[in-house]
N, C-alpha and C positions, 0 to 999 in steps of 0.2 A: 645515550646517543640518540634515543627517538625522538622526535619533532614533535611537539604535542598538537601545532597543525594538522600535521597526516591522516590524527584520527577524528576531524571533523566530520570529511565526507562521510565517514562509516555510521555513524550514531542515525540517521536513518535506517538502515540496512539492522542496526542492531537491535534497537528498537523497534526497528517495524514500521514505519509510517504506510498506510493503505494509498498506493497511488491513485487509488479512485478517487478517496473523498478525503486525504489525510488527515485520517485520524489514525491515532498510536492502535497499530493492533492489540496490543495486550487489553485494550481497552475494549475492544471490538468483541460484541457475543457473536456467537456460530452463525447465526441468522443474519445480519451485518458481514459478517465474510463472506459469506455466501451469494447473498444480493451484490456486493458490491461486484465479487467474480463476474457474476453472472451480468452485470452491466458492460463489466471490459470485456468481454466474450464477444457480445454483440457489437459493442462499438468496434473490435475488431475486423469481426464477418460484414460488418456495417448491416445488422438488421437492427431496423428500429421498434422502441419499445412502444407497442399499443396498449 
């Protein structure tokens, strides 16, 4: 009875895609998650990178 639609949206989420720079996290080393964190951080607080 399940939609095979429904689980579109999810294959982001399960996969992982990095809202920063969408790339598939599993692909992503430590240093890439990191940086990218640390980019949405600041675009949050709105400081900008020097």
């Amino acid at each position: 009875m399940s939609n095979p639609d429904s689980f579109s949206d999810n294959e982001d989420i399960e996969y992982g895609i990095c809202p920063s720079c969408r790339f598939k996290l599993g692909l992503h080393s430590t240093k890439q998650i990191i940086g990218c964190a640390i980019k949405d951080i600041r675009s949050v607080l709105g400081v900008e990178n020097k």
